[in-house]
C-alpha positions in Angstrom: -7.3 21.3 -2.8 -4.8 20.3 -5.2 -1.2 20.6 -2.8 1.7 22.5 -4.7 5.0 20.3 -3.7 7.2 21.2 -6.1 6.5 25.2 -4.9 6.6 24.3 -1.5 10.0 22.6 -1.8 11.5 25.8 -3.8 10.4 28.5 -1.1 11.3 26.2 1.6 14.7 26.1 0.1 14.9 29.9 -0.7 14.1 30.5 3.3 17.2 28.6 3.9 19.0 31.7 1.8 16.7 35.0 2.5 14.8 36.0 5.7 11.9 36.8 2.9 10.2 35.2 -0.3 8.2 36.7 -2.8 5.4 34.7 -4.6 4.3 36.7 -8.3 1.8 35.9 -10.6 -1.0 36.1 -12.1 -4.0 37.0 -10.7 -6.4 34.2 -9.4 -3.3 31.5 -9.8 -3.4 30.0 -6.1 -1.1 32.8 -5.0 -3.3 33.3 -1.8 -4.2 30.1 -1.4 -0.9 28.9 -1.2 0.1 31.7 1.6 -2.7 30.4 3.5 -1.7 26.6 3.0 1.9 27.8 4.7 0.5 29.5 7.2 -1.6 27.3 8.3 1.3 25.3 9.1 3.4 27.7 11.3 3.3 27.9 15.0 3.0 31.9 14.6 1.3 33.7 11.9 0.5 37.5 10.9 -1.7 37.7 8.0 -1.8 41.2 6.5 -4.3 40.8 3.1 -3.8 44.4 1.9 -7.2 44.5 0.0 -8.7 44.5 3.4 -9.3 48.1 4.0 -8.8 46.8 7.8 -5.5 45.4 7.1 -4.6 48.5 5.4 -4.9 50.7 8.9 -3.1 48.1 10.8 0.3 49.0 8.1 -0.6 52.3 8.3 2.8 53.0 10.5 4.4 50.1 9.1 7.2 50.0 10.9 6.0 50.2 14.3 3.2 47.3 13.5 5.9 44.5 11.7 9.2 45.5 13.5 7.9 43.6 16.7 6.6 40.5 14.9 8.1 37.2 15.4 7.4 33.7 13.1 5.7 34.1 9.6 4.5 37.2 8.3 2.6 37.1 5.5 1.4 40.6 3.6 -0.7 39.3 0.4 -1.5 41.6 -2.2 1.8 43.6 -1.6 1.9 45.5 -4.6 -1.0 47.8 -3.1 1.6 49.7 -0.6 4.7 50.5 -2.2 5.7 52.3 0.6 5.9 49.3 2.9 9.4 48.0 0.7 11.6 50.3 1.6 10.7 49.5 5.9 10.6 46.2 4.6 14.6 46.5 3.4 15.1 47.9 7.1 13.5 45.2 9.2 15.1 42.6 6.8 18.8 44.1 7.2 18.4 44.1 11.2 21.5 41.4 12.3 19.0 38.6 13.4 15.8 38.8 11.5 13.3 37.7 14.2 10.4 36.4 11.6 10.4 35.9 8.2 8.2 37.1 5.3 5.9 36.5 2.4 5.1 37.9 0.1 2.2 37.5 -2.6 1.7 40.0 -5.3 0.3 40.1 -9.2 2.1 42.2 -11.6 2.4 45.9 -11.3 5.4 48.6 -12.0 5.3 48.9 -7.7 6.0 45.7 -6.8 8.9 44.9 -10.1 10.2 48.3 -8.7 10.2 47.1 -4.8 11.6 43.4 -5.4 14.3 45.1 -7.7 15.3 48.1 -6.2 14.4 48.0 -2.3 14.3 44.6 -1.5 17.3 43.4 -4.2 19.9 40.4 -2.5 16.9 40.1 0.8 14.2 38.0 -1.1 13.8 35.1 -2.9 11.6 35.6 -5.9 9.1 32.4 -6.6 7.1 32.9 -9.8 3.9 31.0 -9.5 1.4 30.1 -13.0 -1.0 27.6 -12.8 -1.5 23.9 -12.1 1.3 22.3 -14.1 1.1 18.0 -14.5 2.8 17.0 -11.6 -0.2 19.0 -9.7 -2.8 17.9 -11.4 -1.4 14.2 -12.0 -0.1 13.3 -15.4 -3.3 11.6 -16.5 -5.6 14.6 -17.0 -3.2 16.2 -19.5 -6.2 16.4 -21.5 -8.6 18.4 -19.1 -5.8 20.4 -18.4 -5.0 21.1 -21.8 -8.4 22.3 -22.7 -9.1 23.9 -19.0 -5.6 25.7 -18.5 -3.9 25.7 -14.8 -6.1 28.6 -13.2 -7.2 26.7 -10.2 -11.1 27.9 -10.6 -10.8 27.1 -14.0 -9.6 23.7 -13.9 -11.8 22.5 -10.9 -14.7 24.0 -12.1 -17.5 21.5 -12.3 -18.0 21.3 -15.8 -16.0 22.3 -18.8 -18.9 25.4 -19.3 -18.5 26.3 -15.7 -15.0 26.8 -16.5 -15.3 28.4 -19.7 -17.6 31.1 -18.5 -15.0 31.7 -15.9 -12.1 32.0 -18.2 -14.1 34.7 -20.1 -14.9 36.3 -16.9 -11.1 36.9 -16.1 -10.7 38.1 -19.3 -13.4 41.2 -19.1 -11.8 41.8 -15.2 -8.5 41.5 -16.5 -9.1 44.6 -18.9 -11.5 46.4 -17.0 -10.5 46.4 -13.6 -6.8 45.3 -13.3 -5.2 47.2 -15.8 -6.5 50.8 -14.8 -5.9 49.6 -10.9 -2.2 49.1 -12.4 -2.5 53.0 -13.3 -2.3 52.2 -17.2 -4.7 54.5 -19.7 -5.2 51.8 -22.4 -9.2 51.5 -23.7 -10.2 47.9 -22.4 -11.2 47.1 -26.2 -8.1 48.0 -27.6 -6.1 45.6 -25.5 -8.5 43.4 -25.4 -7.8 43.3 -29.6 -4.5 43.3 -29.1 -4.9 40.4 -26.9 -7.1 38.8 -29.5 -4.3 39.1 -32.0 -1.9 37.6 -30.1 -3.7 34.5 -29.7 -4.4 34.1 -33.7 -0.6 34.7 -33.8 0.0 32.5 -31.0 3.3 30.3 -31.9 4.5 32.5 -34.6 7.2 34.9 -34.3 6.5 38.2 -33.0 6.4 40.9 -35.8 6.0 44.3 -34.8 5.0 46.2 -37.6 2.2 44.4 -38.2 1.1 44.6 -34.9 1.6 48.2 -35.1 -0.7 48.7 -38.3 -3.0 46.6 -37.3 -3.3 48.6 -34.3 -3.7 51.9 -36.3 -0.3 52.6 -34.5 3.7 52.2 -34.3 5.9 49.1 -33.6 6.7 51.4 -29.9 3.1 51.2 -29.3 2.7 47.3 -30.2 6.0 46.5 -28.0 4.9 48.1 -24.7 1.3 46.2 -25.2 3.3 43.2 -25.5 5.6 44.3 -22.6 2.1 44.5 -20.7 0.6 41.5 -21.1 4.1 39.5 -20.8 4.4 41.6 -17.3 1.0 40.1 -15.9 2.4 36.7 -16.8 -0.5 36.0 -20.0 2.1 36.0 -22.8 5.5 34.1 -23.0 8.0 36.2 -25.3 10.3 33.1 -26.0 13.5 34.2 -27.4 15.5 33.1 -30.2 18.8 31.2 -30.2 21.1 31.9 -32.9 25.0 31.6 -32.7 27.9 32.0 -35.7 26.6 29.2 -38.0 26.5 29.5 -42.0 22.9 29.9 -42.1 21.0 33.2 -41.7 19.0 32.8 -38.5 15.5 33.8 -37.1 16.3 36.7 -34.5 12.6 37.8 -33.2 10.8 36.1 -30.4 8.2 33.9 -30.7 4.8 34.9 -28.6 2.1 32.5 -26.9 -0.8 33.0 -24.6 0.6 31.4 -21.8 -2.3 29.6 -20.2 -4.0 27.4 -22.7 -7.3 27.9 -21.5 -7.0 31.6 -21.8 -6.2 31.3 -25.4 -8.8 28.6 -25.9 -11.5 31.3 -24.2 -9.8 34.4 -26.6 -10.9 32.0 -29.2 -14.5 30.9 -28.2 -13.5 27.0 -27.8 -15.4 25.7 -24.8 -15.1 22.2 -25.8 -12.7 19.2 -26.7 -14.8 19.0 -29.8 -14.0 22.6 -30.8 -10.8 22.7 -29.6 -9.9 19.1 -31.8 -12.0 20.6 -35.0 -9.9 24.5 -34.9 -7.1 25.4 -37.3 -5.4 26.7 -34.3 -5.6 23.2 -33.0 -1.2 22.7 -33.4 0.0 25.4 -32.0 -2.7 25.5 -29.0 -0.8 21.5 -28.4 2.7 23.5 -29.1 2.1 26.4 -26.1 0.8 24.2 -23.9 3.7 21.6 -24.0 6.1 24.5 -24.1 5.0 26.7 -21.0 4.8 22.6 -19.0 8.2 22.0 -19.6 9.4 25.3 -19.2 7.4 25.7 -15.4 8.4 22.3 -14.6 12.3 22.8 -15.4 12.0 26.2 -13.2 14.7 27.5 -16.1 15.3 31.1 -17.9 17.5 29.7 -20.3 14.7 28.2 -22.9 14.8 29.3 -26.4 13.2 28.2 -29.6 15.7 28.4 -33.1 14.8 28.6 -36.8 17.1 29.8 -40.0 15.3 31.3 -43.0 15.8 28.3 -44.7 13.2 26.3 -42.9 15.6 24.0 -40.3 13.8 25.0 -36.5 13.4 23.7 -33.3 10.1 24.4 -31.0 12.3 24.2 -27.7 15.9 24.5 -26.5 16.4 24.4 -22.8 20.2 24.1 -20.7 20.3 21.2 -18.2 23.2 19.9 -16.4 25.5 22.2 -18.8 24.0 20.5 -22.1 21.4 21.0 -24.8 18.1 19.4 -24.9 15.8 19.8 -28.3 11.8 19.7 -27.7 9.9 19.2 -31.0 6.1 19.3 -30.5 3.5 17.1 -32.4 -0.1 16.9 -32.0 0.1 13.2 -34.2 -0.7 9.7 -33.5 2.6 8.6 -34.2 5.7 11.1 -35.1 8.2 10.5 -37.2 11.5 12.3 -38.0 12.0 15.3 -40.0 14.7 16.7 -41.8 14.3 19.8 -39.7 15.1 17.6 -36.6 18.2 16.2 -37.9 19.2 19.7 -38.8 19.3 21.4 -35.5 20.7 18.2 -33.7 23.7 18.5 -35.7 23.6 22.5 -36.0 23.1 22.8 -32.1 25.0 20.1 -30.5 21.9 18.6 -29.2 22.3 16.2 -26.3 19.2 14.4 -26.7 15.5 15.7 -28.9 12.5 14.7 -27.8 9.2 14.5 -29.7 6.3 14.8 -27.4 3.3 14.2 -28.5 -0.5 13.0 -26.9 0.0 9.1 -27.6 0.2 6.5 -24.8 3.8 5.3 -25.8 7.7 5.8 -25.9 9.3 4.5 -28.4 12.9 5.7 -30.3 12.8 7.7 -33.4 17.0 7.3 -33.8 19.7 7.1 -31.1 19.2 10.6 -30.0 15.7 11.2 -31.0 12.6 10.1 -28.8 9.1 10.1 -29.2 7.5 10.9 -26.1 4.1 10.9 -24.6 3.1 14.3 -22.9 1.9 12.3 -19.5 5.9 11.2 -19.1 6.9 15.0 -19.2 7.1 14.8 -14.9 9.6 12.2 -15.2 11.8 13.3 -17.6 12.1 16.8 -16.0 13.1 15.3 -12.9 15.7 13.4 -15.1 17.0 16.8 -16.3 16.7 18.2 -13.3 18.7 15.7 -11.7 21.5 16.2 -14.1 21.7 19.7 -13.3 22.1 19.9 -9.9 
């Protein structure tokens, strides 16, 4: 088992603040198994796993089974009983909250609705994705790049083993969890819509297109893409543009989130296909992206571009200043033009270049080639800055 730390640390310090966490995801991402892994480690434990029919009866009356609870109560898979959130809001308003609770739930309208609107100011939310490189140790970048985070996925014996399994969650994904989430889309026509995405994975998000590609309208395209971004598979990474005298890009860009989900929605099972596919940049570009966005734990991460050309894959706020990300799948980057242009347009404290090489070396006084294994410690760098 590959231990979690960095999520650990975060919901032990969001317990110092609420009497109740809340770990979402997607499904099959360790949400479970990290429950578990807490519990395990508490003096006193109730374990309600609400796809036990079992478990199920014992909420029946809610109230009358968790009011008397004391130490950790865990309820995975809360998203099943809605109902529980609003007895939930009572037990956690009571003057001294005797236990406290987790959790664990994948996306779904019920539980957005019941963290937002029952359970608003009492719970810490923890959003949980896959194995990220300080889990899996810097050094298998590679395998992780190919593999994604799922845990199954990445530990999987072989990279076939793991490949089959990545297609697997695809087909359960559309044919199980989305009518289970009450939604009346055909399983192929998300599943194409899906497809899509990935071959416009890194590219701004164009509705229209979408939409006729669809046979439908942009409203139709945008609540697919709502969907998906939901269940945690797509990142929507919005555009930063301010009062400059250039006409800026103002759509998001989209990208599978897990890189071995858009490696399986193209039929690459190997290194060798992966390293031979025109896709091969922009797979490099999402996964870089969604590491340093998980690691720095931010919301304020945006990519910019003006219609003349000038862009930047990356912009993220730390410590009150900007930091530029470019992303290169080369041997040995350079500086562009491009670069220079958004340091100077966006007050850029520093821009990084990562890339897959083994070393870091300056570009100019504020540009750095880095390698992507040396990502860990310059987000905790940044993060130390911040706090």
């Amino acid at each position: 088992m590959i231990e979690r730390s960095q999520t650990l640390a975060r919901i032990r310090a969001s317990y110092a603040v609420h009497p109740a966490v809340a770990i979402e995801g997607p499904r099959k991402c360790g949400k479970t198994t990290l429950a578990r892994f807490i519990a395990a480690r508490e003096a006193e434990v109730s374990f309600f796993d609400l796809e036990s029919p079992a478990d199920r009866q014992r909420l029946s009356t809610p109230e009358q089974t968790l009011r008397p609870l004391r130490g950790l109560v865990v309820i995975d898979e809360a998203q099943r009983m809605p109902e529980l959130f609003p007895v939930l809001r009572v037990l956690l308003d009571r003057p001294e909250v005797p236990a406290r609770f987790l959790l664990t739930g994948s996306a779904s309208p019920e539980l957005i609705r019941g963290l937002s609107e029952s359970l608003a100011g009492r719970v810490g939310i923890m959003d949980l994705a896959g194995f990220d490189l300080t889990e899996t140790g810097a050094e298998r970048w590679s395998r992780l790049w190919l593999r994604g985070g799922f845990p199954r996925s990445f530990l999987a014996p072989d990279d076939r083993a793991s490949f089959l399994w990545r297609q697997d969650f695809v087909r359960t994904f559309l044919e199980r969890d989305i009518p289970q989430l009450g939604l009346r889309i055909p399983a192929e026509t998300l599943r194409r819509f899906w497809t899509m995405i990935a071959h416009y994975h890194g590219q701004v998000w164009n509705a229209a297109e979408f939409g006729r590609a669809l046979g439908s309208d942009e409203k139709t395209a945008r609540r697919y893409l709502d969907l998906l971004a939901g269940a945690f598979l797509v990142r929507v990474l919005p555009p930063w543009f301010e009062n400059l005298s250039k006409r800026q890009v103002k759509a998001p860009k989209i990208y599978v989130r897990d890189s071995g989900l858009l490696h399986a929605l193209h039929g690459l099972g190997d290194r060798e296909a992966l390293l031979g596919h025109p896709k091969l940049g922009a797979s490099w570009e999402g996964f870089v992206v969604e590491q340093l966005i998980a690691q720095l734990a931010t919301r304020d991460a945006y990519f910019w571009a003006t219609h003349a050309g000038a862009e930047l894959d990356l912009m993220v706020m730390a410590g009150g200043k900007r930091h530029g990300f470019e992303v290169k799948y080369s041997d040995a980057p350079g500086t562009t033009k491009s670069m220079h242009t958004a340091l100077a347009d966006l007050g850029l404290e520093h821009l990084w270049v990562i890339y897959p090489g083994e070393t870091r070396y300056p570009l100019t006084e504020r540009i750095t080639a880095l390698p992507v294994r040396e990502i860990p410690q310059l987000v905790a760098r940044l993060n130390a800055g911040r706090s």
